[in-house]
N, C-alpha and C positions, 0 to 999 in steps of 0.2 A: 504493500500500500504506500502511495503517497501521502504527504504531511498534506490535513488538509481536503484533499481527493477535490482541485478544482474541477470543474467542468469538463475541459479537454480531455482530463487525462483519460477518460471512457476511448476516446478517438485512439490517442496514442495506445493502449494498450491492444485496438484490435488492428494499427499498424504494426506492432509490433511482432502479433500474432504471425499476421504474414508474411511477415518479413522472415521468421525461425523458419518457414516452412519451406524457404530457399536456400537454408544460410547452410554454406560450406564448411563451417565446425572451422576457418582456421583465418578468421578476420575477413572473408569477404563472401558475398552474398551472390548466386546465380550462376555465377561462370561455370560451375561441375553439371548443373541442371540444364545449363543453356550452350554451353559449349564456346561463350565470346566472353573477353571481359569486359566490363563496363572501367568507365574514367574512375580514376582514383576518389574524386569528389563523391562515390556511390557509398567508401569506406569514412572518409574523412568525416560526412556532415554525421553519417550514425555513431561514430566517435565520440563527438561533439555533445551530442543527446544525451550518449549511454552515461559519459562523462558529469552533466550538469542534474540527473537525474541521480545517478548513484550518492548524488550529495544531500539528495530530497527524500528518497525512497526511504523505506525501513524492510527488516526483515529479507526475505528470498529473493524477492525482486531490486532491491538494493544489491547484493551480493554477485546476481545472476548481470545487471547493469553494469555495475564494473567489469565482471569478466567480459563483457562483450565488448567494453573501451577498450581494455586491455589485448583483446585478442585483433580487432580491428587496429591498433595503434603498432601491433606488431606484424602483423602485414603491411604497416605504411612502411615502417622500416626495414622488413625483406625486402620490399620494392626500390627501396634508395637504396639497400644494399648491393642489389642486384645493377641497379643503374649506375654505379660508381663514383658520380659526380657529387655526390651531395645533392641533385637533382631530385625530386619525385616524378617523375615522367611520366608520361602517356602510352598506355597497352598501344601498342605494334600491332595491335588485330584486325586483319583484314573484314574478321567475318562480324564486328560490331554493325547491328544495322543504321546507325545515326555518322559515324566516324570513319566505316570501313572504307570508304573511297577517296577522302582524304588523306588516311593512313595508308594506302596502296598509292598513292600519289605520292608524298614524303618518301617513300622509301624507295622509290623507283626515283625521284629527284637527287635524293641524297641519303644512297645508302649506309655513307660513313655516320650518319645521325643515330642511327638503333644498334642499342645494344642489348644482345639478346630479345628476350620478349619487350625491349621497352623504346619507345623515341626518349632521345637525352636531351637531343642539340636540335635546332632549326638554323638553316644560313642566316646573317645578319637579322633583321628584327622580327624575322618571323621565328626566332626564340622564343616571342610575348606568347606564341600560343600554348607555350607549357607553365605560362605564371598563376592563370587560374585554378588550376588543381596541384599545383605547388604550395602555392602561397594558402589555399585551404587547409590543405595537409599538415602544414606546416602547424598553422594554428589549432588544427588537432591533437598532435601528439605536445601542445605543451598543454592544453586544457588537460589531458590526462596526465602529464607530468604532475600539473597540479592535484590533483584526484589525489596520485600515488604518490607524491614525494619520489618516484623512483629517477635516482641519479645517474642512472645508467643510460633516462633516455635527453642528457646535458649533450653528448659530445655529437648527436642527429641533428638536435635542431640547432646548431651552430656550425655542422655540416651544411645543413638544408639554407640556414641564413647565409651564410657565405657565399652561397654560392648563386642569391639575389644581388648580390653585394654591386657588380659591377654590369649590369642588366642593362640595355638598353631602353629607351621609353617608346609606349606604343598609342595609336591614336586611338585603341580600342578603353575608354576609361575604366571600365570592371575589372581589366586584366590588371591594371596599375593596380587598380583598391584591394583586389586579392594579393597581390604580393605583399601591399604595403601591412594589409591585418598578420599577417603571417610575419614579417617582419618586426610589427609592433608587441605582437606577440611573445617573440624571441626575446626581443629586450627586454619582456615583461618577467622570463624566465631568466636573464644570464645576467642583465645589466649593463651590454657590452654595445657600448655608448652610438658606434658605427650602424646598429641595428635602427637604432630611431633615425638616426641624421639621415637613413636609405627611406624611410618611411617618409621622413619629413616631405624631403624633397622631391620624394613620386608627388607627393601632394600639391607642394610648392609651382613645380613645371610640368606635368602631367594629368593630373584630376582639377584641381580646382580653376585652371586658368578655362577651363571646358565645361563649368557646370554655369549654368544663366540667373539672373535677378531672382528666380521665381523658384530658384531650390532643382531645378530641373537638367537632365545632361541637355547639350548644346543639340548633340547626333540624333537621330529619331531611334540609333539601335541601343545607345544606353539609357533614353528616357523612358524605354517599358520599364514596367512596377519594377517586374523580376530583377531586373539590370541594377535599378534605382537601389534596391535592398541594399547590394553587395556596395555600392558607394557609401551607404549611413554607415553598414558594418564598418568598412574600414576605419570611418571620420571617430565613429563613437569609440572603436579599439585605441586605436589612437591618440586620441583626447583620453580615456584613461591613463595611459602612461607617460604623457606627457607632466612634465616637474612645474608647481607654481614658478610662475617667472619667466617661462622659457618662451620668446621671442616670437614663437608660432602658435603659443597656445592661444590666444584671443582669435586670430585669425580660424582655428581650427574652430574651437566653440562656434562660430557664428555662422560657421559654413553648415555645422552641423545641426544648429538650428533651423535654420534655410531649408537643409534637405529634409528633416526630420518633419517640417509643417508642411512640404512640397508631398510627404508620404501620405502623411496622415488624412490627406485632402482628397487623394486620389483613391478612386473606387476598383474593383478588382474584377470589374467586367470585361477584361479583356482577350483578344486571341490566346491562346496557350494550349496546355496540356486539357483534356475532360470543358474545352469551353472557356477556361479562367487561366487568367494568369498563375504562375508559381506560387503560391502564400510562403511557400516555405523557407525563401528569402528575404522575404520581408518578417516572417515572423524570428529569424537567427537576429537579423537589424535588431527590432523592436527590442528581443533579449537584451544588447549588449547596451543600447540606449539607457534601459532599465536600471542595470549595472550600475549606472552614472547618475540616474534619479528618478524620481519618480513617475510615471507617466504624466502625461495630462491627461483629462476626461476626453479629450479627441484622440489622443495617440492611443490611449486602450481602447477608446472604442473600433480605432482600426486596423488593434490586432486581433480586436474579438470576430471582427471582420473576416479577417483573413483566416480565425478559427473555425469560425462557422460556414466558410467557403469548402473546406476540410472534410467536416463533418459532413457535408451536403453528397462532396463526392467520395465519401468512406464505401456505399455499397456495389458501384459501378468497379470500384481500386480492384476492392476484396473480390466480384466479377469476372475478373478482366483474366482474358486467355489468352493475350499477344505477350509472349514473352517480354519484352523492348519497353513498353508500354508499362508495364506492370511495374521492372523493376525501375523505369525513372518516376514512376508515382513516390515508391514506396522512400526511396532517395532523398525526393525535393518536398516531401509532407512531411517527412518524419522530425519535421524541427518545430509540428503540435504539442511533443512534448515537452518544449524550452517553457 
């Protein structure tokens, strides 16, 4: 049981359900059932949950919660193991049905980029395209650091930061905000001063000079909700670890007000997955927001929103016979639990 037993958590526990009902026994979900793997972000974001919930839970499901961060956080790091670089990369898998043709392009472009089952590398700036499940990762395995105190997983994610360290900038602005929450993150575990000043300055020259008066991205492809999420995330991760005094923190608070009233405003009627947008990026947002204070009567009420958008498509999820379909529900909902 949760503390409590909000509302949601009925939702999250019958995603939860079926999500066990795929899960591989060794940190990731479908790939033995379905024969592709999914991006890393399939492992990260349920990390993320299992991690914030083992702190909530009591009894079996607190216990059973952590072991499934733990087992998930240890597949992120087989995976960077495997990929060498300090990198968390992207499955090599032809046969993914969203990725596979991109992925059979990359490696027909540039063979020397994969190693083993994984992409490491892209030529010049189309690197940006392995920041978003990097930089997610990233901030998975320290949210479990936290959980666990375990020191063992210090010398990863200063692997995995290092190796944002000297990135190039991309015009895609999500990809910057995921690097930079995984960056902000890292500093949040080590202390090690180069992680924020990487953060900063994605911010500095890459997100914020791109986001407009109204709280909103500039591009029509980061002003969807789903997009918009991952920018609050990074602002509000960020603005947590940021020191009174520090030169960008005013400038950060305000940006993050901006987008935060720009969320709150916006309804979730949009093209997406089942009809609607993603909730489940804006509901990871809303989380980290929270972290920082307390909501206002608009911003809860449009993560209740975004709950209830959830709950609406719980029996269609638990339905659903298309492989592909099923596990990116189960992925980008599963943050009902936050």
């Amino acid at each position: 049981m949760l503390h409590a037993d909000p509302p949601h958590v009925e939702e999250f526990v019958r995603l939860h359900a079926a999500s066990e009902r795929i899960y591989d026994g060794d940190g990731s979900w479908g790939s033995r059932r379905y024969g592709y793997r999914m991006p890393l972000r399939d492992v990260a974001w349920r990390a993320e949950v299992y991690a914030d919930l083992a702190r909530r839970a009591e009894g079996a499901p607190a216990s059973l919660y952590k072991q499934r961060a733990a087992e998930a956080v240890g597949h992120l790091l087989a995976a960077q193991e495997q990929c060498g670089s300090g990198v968390f990369g992207f499955p090599a898998d032809v046969q993914n049905p969203e990725f596979g043709g991109i992925v059979r392009a990359a490696l027909t472009s540039c063979p020397s980029c994969a190693r083993g089952a994984w992409i490491v590398s892209l030529p010049g700036r189309h690197v940006s395209e392995l920041y978003y499940d990097h930089g997610h990762a990233l901030a998975a395995v320290v949210r479990v650091h936290e959980l666990t105190a375990d020191q063992k997983l210090l010398p990863a994610i200063r692997r995995a930061a290092d190796w944002a360290l000297d990135k190039p900038l991309t015009a895609n602005v999500n990809y910057l905000s995921s690097l930079s929450l995984g960056l902000s993150s890292a500093f949040r575990a080590t202390g090690d001063p180069r992680y924020l000043d990487m953060a900063v300055d994605l911010h500095r020259r890459g997100i914020l000079p791109f986001i407009g008066a109204s709280g909103a991205a500039k591009d029509p492809h980061n002003a969807k909700l789903e997009y918009h999420g991952f920018i609050v995330s990074g602002l509000a991760n960020l603005l947590a670890v940021l020191p009174e005094g520090h030169p960008y923190r005013t400038v950060t608070a305000r940006a993050l007000d901006a987008t935060t009233a720009h969320m709150a405003a916006r309804g979730l009627a949009e093209p997406g997955a089942y009809g609607a947008t993603w909730p489940g990026t804006n509901l990871m947002a809303w989380q980290r927001v929270a972290a920082l204070r307390p909501l206002r009567a608009d911003e809860a009420a449009a993560r209740d929103r975004a709950r209830a958008l959830i709950r609406a498509a719980l029996p269609r999820i638990e339905a659903e016979r298309d492989p592909f379909r099923l596990r990116k529900a189960l992925y980008s909902y599963f943050a009902v639990g936050l």
